[in-house]
C-alpha positions as CSV (number, residue, x, y, z in Angstrom):
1,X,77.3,163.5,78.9
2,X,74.4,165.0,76.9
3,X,76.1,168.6,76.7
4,X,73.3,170.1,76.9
5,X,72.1,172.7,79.7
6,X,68.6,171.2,80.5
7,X,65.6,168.7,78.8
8,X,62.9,171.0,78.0
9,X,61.1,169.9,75.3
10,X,62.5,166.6,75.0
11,X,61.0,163.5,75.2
12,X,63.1,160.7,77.5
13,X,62.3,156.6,78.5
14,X,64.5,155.5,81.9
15,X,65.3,151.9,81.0
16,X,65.4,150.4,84.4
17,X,64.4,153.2,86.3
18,X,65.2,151.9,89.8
19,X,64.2,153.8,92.7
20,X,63.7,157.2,90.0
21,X,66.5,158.8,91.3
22,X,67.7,159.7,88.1
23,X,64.1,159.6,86.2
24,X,63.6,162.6,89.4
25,X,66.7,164.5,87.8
26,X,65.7,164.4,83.9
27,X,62.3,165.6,85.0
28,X,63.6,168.6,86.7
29,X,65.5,169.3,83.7
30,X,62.2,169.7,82.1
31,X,62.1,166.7,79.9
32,X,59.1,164.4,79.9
33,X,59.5,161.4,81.3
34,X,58.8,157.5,81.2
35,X,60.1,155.4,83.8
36,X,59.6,151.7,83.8
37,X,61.1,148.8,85.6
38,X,61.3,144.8,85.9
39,X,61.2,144.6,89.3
40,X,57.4,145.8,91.3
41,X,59.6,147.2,94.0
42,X,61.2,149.3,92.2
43,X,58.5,150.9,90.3
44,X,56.9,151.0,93.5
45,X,60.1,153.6,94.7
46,X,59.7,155.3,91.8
47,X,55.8,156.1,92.1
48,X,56.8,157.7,95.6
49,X,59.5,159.7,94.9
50,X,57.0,161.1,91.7
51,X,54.5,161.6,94.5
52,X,57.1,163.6,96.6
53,X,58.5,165.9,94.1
54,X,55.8,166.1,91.1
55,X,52.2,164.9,92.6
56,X,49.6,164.1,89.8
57,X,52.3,165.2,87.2
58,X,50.8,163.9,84.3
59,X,54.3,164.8,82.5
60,X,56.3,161.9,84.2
61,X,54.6,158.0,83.7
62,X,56.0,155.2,85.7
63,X,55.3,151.7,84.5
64,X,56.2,147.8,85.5
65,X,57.7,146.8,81.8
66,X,61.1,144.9,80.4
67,X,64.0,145.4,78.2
68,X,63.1,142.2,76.4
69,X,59.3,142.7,76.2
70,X,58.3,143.8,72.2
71,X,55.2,144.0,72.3
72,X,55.2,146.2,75.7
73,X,58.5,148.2,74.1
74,X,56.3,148.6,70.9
75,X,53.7,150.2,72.2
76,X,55.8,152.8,73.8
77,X,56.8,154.9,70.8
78,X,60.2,156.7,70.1
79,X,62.1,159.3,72.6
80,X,64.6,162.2,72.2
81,X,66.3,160.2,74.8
82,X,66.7,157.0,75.5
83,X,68.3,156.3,79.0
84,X,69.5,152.9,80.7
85,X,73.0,153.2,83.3
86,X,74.0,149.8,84.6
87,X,70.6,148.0,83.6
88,X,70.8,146.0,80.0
89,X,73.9,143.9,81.0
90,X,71.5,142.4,83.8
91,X,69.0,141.5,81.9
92,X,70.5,137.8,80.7
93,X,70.2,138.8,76.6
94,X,72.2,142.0,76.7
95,X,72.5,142.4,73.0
96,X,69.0,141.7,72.4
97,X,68.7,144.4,75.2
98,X,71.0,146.8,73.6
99,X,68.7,146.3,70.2
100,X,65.9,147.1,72.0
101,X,66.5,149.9,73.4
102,X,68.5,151.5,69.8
103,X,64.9,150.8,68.5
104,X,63.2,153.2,71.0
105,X,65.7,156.5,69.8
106,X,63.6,159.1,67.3
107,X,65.2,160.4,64.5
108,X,68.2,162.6,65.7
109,X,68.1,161.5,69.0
110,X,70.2,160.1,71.4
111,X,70.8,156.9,73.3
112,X,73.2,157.0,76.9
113,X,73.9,154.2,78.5
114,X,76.6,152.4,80.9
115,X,77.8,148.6,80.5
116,X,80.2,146.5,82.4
117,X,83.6,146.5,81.0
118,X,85.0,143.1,79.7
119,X,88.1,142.7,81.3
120,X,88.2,139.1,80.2
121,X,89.3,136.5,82.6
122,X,88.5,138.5,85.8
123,X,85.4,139.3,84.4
124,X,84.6,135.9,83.8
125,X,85.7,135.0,87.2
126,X,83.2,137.7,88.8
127,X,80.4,136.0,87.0
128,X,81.1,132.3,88.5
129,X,81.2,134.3,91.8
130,X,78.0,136.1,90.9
131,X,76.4,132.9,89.9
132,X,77.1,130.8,92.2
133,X,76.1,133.2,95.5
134,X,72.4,133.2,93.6
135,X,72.4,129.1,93.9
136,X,73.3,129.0,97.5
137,X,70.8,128.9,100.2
138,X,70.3,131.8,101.9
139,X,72.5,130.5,104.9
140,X,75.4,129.5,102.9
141,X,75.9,132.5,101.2
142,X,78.3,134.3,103.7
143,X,80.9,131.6,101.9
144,X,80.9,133.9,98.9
145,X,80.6,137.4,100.7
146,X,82.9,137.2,103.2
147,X,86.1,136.2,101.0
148,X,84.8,138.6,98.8
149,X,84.5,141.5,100.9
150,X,88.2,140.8,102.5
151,X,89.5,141.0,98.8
152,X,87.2,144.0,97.9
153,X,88.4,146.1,101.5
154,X,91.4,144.5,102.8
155,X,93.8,147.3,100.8
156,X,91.8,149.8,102.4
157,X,91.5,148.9,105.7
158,X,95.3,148.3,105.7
159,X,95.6,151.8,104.3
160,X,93.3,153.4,107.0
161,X,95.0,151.3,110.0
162,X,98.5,152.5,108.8
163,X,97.5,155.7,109.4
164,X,95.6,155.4,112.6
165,X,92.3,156.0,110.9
166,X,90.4,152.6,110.9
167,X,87.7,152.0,109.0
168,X,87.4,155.2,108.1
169,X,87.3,154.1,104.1
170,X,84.1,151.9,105.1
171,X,82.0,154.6,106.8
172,X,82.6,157.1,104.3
173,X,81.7,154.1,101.0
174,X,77.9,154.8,102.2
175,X,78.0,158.7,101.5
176,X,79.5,158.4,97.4
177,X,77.2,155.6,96.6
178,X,74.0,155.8,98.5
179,X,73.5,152.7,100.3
180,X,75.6,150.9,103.3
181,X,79.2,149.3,102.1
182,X,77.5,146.1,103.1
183,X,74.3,146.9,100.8
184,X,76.9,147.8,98.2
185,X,78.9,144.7,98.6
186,X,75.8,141.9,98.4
187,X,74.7,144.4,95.1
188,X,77.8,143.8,93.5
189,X,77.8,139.8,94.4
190,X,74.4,139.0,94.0
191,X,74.0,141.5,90.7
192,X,73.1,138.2,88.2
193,X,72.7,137.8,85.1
194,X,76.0,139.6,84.8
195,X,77.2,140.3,81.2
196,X,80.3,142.3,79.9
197,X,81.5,144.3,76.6
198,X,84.8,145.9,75.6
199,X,84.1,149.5,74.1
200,X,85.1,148.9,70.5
201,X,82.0,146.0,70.7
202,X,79.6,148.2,71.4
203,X,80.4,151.0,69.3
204,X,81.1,148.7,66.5
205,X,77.2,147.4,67.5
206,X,75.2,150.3,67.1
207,X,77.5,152.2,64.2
208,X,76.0,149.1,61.9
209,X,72.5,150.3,63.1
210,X,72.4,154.0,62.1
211,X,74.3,155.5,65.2
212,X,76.9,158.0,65.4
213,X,78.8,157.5,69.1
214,X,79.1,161.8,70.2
215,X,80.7,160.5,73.9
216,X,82.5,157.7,75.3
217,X,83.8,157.8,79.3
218,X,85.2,154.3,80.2
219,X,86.3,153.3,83.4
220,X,90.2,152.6,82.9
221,X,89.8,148.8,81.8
222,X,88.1,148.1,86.0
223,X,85.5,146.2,86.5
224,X,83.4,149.4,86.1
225,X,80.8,150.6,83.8
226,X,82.2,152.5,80.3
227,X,79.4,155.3,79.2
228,X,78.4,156.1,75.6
229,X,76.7,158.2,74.6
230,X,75.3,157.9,70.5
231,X,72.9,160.1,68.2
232,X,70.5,158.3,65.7
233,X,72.0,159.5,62.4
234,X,69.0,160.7,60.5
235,X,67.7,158.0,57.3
236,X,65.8,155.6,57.2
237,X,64.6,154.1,60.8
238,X,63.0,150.5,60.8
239,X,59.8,149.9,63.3
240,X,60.3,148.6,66.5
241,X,59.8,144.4,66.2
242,X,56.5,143.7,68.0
């Protein structure tokens, strides 16, 4: 998405780092890296995988911090690249987010990130779903799962019974994305705040703010993630609101 054969010599933030899966990859590239996350877990993941792969690298920080903090964001200064897949739309104040985040790209630099696609009704639909499995009690929340994961699987499992393969389709979900299809499933239910935005919106959003979109890969109007990627056009560059 970068075009661009490696990250030497480039500076790069990981909005929302997660585990530092990806925070792992841009340092291996031979950028240097921050990482920082909402959630102590998280960070916590990161920290060992740095210890792991790159022990007392002082070229990769990892920090507890927010997309909506200004005074932390502030303080961390401008990158070559700004990173954030699947994150600001989580956040409950996406825009704001998405502002945020624009305010940490240098001069010429770029900004890549991924946000849910609106798809309008259905998407509003997913987030009563999503909203309303995070008030229910622990013990009641199997009343949201399960119909959910018979209208998530029931095509495939029909598919893999038809051809005397059965659940072949759920046993093979864990390899692509990393984590059980049961993980996956309470990720994609309990994943709230959950907001959305149609291409043109985003685009439209940072072009008024000194960006130049360079690549866009959407996701086929699903309820996927479309990717952008934008370059801060060079001029003049307001300070990061503190």
């Amino acid at each position: 998405m970068l075009e661009v054969p490696d990250l030497r010599g480039s500076t790069l933030v990981d909005i929302g780092c997660g585990s530092g899966l990806f925070s792992l990859a841009a340092r291996r590239l031979g950028a240097r890296v921050h990482s920082f996350d909402y959630d102590p877990q998280s960070v916590a993941c990161a920290q060992e995988l740095r210890e792991r792969y790159f022990a007392g690298d002082s070229d990769w920080t990892i920090e507890q911090g927010s997309a909506l903090d200004l005074p932390y964001l502030g303080r961390l200064g401008r990158f070559d690249v700004v990173y954030s897949w699947g994150v600001l739309h989580h956040t409950g104040a996406m825009w704001q987010a998405l502002e945020n985040a624009g305010n940490l790209v240098a001069r010429g630099g770029r900004l890549f990130i991924a946000i849910y696609n609106d798809q309008g009704n259905a998407s509003r639909r997913w987030r009563t779903v999503k909203r309303t499995y995070n008030r229910l009690p622990v013990s009641l929340r199997f009343l949201v799962t399960i119909p959910v994961l018979v209208q998530l699987w029931w095509r495939r499992a029909l598919k893999d019974f038809l051809r005397l393969r059965p659940f072949t389709s759920w046993r093979g979900e864990g390899k692509e994305r990393g984590m059980s299809p049961w993980r996956d499933l309470i990720d994609w239910v309990g994943g709230y705040p959950f907001e959305v935005a149609r291409p043109e919106a985003i685009i439209d959003f940072y072009i008024k703010r000194g960006f130049m979109l360079t690549r866009l890969a959407t996701c086929g109007g699903s309820l996927g993630c479309n990717e952008f990627v934008f370059v801060r056009l060079p001029g003049l560059l307001a300070e990061p609101e503190q």
